[in-house]
C-alpha positions in Angstrom: -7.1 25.4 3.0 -10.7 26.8 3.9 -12.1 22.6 4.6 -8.6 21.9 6.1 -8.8 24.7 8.5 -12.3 24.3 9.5 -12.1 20.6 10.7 -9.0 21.3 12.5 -11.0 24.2 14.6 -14.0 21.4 14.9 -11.3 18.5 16.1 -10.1 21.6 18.7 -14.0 22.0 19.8 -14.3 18.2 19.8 -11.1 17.9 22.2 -12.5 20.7 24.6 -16.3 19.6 25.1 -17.9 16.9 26.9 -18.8 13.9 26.5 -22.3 14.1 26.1 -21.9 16.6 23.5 -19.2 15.0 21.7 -22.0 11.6 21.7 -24.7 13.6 20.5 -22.4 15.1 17.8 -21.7 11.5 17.1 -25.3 10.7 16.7 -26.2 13.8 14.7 -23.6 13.2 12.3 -24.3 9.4 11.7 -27.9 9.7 10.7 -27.0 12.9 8.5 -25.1 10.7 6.7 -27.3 7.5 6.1 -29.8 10.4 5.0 -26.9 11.5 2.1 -26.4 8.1 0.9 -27.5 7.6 -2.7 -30.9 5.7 -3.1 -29.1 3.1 -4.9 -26.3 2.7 -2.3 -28.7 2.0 0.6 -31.1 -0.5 -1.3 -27.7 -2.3 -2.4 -26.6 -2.2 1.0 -29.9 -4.0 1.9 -29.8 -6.2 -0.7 -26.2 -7.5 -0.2 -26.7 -8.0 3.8 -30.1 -9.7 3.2 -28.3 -12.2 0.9 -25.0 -12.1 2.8 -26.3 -13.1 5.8 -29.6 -14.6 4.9 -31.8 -12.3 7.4 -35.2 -10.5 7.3 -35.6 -7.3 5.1 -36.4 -5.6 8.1 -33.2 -7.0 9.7 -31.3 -5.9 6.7 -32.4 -2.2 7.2 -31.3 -1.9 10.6 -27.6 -3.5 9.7 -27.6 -1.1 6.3 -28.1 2.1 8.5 -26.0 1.5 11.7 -23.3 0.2 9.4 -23.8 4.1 8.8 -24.4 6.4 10.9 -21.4 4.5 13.6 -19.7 6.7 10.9 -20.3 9.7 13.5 -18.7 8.0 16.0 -15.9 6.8 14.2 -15.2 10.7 12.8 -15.7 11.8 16.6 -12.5 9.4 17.8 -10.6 10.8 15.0 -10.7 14.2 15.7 -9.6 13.5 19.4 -6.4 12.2 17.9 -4.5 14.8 19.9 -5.6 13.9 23.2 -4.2 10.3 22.2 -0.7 9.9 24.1 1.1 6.2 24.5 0.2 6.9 28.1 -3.5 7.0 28.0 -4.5 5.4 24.6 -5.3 2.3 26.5 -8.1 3.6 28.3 -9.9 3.8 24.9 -8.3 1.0 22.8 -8.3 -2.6 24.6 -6.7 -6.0 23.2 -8.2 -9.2 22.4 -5.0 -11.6 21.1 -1.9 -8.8 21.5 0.1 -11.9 21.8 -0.6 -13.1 18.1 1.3 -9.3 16.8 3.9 -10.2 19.5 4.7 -13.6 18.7 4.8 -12.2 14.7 6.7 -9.4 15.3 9.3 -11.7 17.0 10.1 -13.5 14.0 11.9 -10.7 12.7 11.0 -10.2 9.4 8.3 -7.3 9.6 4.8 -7.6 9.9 1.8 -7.1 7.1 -1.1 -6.3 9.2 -4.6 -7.2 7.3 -8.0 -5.6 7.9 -11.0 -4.5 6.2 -13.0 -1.5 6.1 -14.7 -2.6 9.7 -15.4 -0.8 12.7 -12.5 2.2 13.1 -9.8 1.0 11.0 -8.4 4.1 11.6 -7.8 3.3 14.9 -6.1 0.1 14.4 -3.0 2.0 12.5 -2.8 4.7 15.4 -2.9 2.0 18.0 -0.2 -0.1 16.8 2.0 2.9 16.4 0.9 4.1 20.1 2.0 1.1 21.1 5.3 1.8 19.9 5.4 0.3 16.6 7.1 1.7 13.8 3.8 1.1 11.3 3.8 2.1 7.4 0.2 2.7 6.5 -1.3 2.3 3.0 -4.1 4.6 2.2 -6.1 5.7 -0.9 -5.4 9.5 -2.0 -8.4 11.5 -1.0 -10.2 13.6 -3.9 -10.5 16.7 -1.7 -7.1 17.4 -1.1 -7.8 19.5 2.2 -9.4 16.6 3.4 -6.3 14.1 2.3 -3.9 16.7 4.1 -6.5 16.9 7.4 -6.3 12.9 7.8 -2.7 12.5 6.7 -1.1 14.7 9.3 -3.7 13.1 12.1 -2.3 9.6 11.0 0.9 11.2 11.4 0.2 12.6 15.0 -0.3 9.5 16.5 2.8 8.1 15.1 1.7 6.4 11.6 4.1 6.6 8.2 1.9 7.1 5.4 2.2 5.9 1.4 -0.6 5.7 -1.2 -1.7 2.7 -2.7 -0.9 3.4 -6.0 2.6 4.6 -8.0 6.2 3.7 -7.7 7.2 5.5 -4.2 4.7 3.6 -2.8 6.3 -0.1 -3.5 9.5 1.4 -2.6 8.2 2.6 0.5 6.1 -1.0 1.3 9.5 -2.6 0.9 11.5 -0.5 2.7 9.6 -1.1 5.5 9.6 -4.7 5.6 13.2 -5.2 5.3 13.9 -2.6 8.3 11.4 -5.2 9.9 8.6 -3.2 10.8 4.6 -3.3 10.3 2.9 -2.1 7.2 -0.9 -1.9 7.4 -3.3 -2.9 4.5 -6.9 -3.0 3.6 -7.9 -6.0 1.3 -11.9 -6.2 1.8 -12.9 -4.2 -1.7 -12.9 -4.7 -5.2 -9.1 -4.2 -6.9 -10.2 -3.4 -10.1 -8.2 -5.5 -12.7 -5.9 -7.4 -10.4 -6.1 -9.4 -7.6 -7.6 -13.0 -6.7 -11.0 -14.5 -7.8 -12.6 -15.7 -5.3 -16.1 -16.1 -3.4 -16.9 -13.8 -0.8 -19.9 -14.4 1.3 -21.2 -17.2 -1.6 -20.4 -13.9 -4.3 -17.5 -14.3 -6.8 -15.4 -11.0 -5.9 -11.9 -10.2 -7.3 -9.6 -9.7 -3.6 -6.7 -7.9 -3.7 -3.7 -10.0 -3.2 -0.6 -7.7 -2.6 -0.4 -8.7 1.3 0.0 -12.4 0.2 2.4 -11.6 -2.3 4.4 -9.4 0.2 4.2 -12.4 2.8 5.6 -14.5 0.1 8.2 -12.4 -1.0 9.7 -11.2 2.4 8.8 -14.3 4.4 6.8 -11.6 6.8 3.9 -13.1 8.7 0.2 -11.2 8.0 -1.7 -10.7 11.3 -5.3 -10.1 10.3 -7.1 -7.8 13.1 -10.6 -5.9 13.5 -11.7 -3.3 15.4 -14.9 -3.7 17.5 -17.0 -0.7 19.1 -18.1 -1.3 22.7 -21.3 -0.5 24.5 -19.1 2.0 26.8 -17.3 4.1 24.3 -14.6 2.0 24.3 -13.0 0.4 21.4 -11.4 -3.4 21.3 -9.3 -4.6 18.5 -9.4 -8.4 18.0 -6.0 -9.5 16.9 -6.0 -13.1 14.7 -2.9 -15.4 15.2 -0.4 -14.8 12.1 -0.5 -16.4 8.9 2.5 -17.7 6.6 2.6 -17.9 3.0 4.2 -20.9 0.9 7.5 -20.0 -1.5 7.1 -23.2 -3.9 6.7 -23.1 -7.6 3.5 -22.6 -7.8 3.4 -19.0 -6.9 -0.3 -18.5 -7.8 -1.6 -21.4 -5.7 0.7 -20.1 -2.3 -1.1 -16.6 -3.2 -4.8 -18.5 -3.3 -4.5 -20.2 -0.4 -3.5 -16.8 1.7 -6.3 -15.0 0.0 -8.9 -17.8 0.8 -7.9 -17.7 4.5 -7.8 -14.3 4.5 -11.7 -13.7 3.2 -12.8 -16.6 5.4 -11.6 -14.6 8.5 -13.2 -11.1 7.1 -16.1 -13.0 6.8 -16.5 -14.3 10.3 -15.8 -10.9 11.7 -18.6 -9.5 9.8 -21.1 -12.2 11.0 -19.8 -11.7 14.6 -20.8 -8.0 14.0 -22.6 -7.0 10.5 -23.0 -3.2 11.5 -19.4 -2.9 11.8 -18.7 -3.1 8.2 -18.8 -0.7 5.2 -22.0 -2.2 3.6 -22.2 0.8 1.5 -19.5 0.3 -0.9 -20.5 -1.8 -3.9 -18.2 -4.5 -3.6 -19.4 -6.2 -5.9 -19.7 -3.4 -8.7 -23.5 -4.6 -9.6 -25.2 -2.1 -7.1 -26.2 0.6 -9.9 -27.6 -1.8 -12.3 -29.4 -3.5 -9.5 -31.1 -0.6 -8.6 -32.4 0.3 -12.1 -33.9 -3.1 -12.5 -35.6 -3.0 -8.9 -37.2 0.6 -10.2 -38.1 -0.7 -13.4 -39.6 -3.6 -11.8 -37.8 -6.1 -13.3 
């Protein structure tokens, strides 16, 4: 209770100061955390952009830490969640391609909205639901349970439904909410362990998760792939895709493939249209550790 009650008296400070000290907080706290990122996490963030996006080492150290420390920022507009109303939202959160989640939630058979760990992804669940739709968001449990409760009930503030990604409630939940028609929210960028699609992801075999093709497939529920960009001005845009439809035929795998491949091919243009934006940190492709030994040991 001590963590939980601490950030809710720092989102209350947050909410009261102004601007320029809620920037400079920002700031603060995004170079604090490149500065507590493991060795090996930030030369494997280096490593992976360099090859990724075939730039300069020196290039490659400026992506690696900005795709960082905007970390500060993106806490910042989190703890601001209750100043967010459906009236003023929209002075922070602008649309590029609203039309595409229109036209998809129109068809009537729910939505599966697709992003990755880019930009404030946060902020994408709590804008569709300021926007007034009903939204199902699929999160991983947090370790520190005062910490899970603190970003549960802010996701909850702003109007999300919540379910974790893992255990039985969950894929009740998932299907619940596409039958009543309405949007469920998932991540698909990292590693799913023992499931999911093989494919190539930025030239790298990866394994994608593949539940929001599945889902398409099974419900007939269009996936709307959308991003969320920072702006120069404090503002935020999200960058809405036009919806995609999965096959039904025989061949289940191959209508699952397809999906998947389309899926990564638009992750990966949003990344090149701005690397700092994703979450270079994570070893995706679960080599970073044994990487890093071999760079020490000169190998």
């Amino acid at each position: 209770m001590l963590a939980y009650n601490l950030v809710k008296l720092v989102s209350r400070l947050v909410c009261a100061q102004p601007r320029c000290l809620n920037e400079a907080l920002a700031s603060g706290v995004g170079r604090l955390c490149w500065h507590v990122v493991p060795a090996w996490r930030q030369y494997m963030a280096r490593r992976n952009v360099m090859e990724c996006l075939g730039v300069s080492q020196e290039e490659a150290e400026i992506i690696a830490r900005k795709s960082v420390t905007r970390f500060g920022r993106m806490l910042v507009e989190v703890l601001r969640y209750p100043l967010l109303t459906k009236e003023n939202f929209r002075e922070l959160v602008h649309f590029e391609g609203l039309e595409h989640l229109e036209e998809a939630y129109a068809e009537g058979h729910g939505v599966i909205m697709c992003t990755a760990h880019y930009g404030n992804w946060e902020m994408l669940g709590a804008s569709m639901a300021l926007l007034g739709y009903p939204i199902l968001s699929i999160t991983r449990k947090q370790n520190n349970g005062d910490m899970d409760r603190f970003i549960n009930d802010y996701r909850q503030m702003v109007g999300q439904h919540v379910t974790y990604n893992h255990g039985e409630n969950s894929m009740l939940a998932i299907g619940r909410y596409l039958k009543e028609k309405h949007l469920v929210g998932i991540l698909y960028d990292q590693d799913s362990a023992h499931t999911g699609e093989h494919l190539e992801f930025f030239g790298k075999p990866a394994r994608v998760p593949d539940g929001a093709a599945h889902l398409a497939r099974l419900f007939k529920a269009p996936i709307v792939p959308l991003f969320m960009h920072n702006n120069p001005d404090g503002t935020l845009t999200a960058v809405i895709h036009p919806p995609l439809h999965a096959l039904k035929t025989r061949d289940r795998e191959e209508n699952v493939h397809v999906i998947m491949r389309r899926l990564i091919a638009i992750a990966e243009d949003e990344i090149r249209r701005d690397p700092t934006m994703w979450f270079w940190v994570h070893d995706r492709w679960k080599d970073g550790r044994q990487r890093y030994k071999e760079y020490k040991k000169g190998v």
